[in-house]
C-alpha positions in Angstrom: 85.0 -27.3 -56.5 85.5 -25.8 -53.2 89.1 -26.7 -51.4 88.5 -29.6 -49.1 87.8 -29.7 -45.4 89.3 -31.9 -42.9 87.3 -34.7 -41.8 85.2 -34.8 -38.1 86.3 -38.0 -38.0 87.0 -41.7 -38.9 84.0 -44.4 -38.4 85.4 -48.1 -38.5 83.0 -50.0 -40.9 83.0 -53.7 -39.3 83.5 -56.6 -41.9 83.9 -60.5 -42.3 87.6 -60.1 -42.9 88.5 -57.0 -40.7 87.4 -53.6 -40.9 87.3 -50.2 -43.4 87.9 -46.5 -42.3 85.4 -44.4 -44.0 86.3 -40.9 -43.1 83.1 -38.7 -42.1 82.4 -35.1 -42.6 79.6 -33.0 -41.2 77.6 -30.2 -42.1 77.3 -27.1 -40.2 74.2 -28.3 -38.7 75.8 -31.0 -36.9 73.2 -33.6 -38.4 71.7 -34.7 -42.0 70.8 -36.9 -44.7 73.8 -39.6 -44.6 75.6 -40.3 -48.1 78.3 -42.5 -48.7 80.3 -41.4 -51.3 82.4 -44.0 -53.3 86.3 -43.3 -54.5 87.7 -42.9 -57.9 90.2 -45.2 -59.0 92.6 -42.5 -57.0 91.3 -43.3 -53.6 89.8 -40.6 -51.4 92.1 -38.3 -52.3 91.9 -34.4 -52.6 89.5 -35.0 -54.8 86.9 -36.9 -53.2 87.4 -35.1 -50.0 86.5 -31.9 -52.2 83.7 -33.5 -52.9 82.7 -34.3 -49.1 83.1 -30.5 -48.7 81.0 -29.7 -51.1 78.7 -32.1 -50.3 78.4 -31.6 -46.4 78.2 -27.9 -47.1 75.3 -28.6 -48.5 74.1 -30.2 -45.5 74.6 -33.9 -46.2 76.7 -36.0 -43.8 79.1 -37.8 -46.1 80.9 -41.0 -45.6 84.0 -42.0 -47.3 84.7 -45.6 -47.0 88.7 -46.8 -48.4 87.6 -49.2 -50.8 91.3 -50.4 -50.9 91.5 -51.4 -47.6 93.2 -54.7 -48.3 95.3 -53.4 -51.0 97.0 -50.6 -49.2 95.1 -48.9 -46.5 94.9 -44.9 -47.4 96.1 -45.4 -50.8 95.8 -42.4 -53.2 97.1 -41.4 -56.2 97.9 -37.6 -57.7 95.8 -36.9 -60.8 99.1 -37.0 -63.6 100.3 -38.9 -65.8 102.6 -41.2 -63.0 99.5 -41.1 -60.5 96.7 -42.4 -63.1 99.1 -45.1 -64.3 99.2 -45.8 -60.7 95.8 -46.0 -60.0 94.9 -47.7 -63.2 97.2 -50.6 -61.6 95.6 -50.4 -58.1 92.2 -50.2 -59.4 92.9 -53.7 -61.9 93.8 -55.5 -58.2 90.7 -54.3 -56.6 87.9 -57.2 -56.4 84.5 -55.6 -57.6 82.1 -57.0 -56.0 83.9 -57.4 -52.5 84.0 -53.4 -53.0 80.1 -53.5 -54.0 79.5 -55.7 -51.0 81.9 -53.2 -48.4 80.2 -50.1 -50.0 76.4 -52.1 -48.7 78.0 -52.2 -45.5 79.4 -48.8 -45.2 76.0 -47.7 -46.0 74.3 -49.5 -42.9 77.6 -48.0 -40.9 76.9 -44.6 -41.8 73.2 -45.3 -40.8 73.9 -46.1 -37.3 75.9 -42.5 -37.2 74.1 -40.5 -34.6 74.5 -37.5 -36.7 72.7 -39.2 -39.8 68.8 -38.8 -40.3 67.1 -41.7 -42.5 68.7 -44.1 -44.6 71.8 -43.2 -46.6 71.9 -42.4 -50.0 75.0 -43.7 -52.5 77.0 -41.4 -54.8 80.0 -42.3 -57.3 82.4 -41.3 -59.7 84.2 -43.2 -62.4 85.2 -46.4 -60.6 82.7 -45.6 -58.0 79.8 -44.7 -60.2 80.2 -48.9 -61.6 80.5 -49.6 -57.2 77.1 -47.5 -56.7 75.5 -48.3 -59.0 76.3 -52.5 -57.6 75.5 -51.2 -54.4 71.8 -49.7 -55.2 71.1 -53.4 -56.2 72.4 -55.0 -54.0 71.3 -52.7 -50.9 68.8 -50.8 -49.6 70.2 -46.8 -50.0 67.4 -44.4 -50.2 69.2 -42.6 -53.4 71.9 -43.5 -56.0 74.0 -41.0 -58.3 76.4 -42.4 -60.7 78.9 -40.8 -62.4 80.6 -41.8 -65.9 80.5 -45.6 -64.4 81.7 -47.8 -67.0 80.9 -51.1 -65.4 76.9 -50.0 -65.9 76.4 -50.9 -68.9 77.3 -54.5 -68.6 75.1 -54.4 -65.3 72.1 -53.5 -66.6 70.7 -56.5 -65.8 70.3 -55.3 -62.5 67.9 -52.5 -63.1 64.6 -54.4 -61.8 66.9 -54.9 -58.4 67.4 -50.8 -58.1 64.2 -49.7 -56.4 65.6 -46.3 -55.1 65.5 -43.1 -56.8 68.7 -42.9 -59.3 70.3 -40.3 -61.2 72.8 -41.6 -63.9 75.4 -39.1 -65.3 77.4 -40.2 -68.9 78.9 -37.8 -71.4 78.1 -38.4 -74.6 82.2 -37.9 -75.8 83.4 -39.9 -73.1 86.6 -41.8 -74.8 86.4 -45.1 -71.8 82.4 -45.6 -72.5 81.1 -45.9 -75.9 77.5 -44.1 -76.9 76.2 -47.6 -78.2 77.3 -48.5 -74.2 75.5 -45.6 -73.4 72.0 -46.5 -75.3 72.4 -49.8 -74.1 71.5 -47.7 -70.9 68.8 -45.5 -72.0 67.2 -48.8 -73.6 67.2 -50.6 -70.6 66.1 -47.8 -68.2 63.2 -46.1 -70.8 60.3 -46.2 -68.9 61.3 -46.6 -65.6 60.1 -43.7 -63.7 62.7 -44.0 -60.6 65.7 -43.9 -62.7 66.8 -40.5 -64.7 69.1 -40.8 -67.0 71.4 -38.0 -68.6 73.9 -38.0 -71.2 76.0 -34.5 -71.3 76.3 -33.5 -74.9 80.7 -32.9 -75.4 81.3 -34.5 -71.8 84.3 -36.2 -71.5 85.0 -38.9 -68.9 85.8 -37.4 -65.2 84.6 -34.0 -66.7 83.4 -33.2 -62.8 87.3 -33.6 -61.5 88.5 -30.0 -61.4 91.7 -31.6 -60.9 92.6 -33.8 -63.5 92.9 -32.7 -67.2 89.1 -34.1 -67.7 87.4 -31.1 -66.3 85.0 -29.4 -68.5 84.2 -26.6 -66.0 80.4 -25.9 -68.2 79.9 -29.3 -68.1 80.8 -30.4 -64.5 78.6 -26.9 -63.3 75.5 -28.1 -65.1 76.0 -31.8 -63.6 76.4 -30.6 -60.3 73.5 -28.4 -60.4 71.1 -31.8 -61.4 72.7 -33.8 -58.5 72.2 -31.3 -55.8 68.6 -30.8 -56.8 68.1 -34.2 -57.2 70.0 -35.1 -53.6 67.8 -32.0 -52.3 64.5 -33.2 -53.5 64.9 -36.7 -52.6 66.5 -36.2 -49.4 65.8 -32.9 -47.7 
């Protein structure tokens, strides 16, 4: 993962109860397909704003909303053993589906961004593959990529609401989501055309984070190379 760029800039995402940053970054165009990218249970951190780089590089305008608004603005955590306890705490205080329902409203912020062409897409890891995966349900984004989300099994009751494109990423030796989770999945989603699924034969959980202990380099490449394709095709 490339080292990450600053932000252009913060957009205030306007709520019932206040408001969210989501921190925005664009490519070198200027202008793009919009995607809101959803946090880890670590907050947008290095991480995730590695990810934005990557992302915007490729010439997607990405939005970063702070799902933990109300917990702590700005909140992150460092990917050791002190900073996951830390985040495992934060992310146990964080109401799911007020995040699902702020990530549906970051995605209509980040469409009325000037630079942003079209309807956003949605993209999440770990905690924020469960959130987009909520979102694609419960919104209206033009893709969804979820990562390793462990809350998706026990929501697979909403795939008849998903009615965007949607790339689903599990590895099949992931220690926090269990394969039978996994083909509860694959069973649900068999023969709906809009919805790939993949499971990554030896992939861990959070084997994209090249900077926690989870990253499986082969693994994360591979992963990478389906979601940029897939954002490419769908998108561009």
């Amino acid at each position: 993962m490339t080292e990450p760029a600053d932000p252009s800039r913060t957009v205030t995402v306007p709520l019932d109860d206040g408001t969210m940053d989501m921190r925005l970054w664009l490519p070198a165009s200027g202008t793009g397909p919009g995607l809101v990218l959803v946090q880890e249970i670590f907050g947008v951190g290095e991480w995730i704003s590695a990810v934005a780089t990557e992302l915007a590089a490729e010439g997607f305008v990405v939005g970063a909303p702070d799902l933990y608004w109300r917990l702590e603005p700005g909140w992150t955590a460092a990917h050791d053993t002190d900073g996951m306890a830390a985040a495992f705490a934060m992310a146990q205080r964080l109401d799911l589906p007020t995040a699902v329902a702020d990530t549906v409203a970051a995605l209509d912020a980040l469409a009325a961004v000037d630079e942003v062409d079209g309807a956003p897409g949605v993209i999440g890891y770990c905690l924020g593959g469960t959130i987009a995966w909520m979102a694609a349900a419960l919104g209206e984004p033009s893709v969804c990529v979820s990562y390793y989300g462990s809350g998706v099994p026990d929501a697979v009751d909403r795939v008849e609401a998903v009615t965007c494109p949607t790339l689903l990423h599990f590895g099949a030796a992931d220690d926090f989501i269990p394969l039978t989770d996994i083909d509860r999945v694959q069973t649900a989603v068999a023969g709906v055309e809009r919805i790939e699924l993949r499971v990554h034969e030896g992939g861990g959980h959070a084997f994209e984070n090249d900077r926690s202990g989870f990253h499986q380099p082969e693994v994360a490449a591979r992963s990478r190379a389906l979601t940029l394709a897939f954002l490419h095709h769908h998108l561009t």
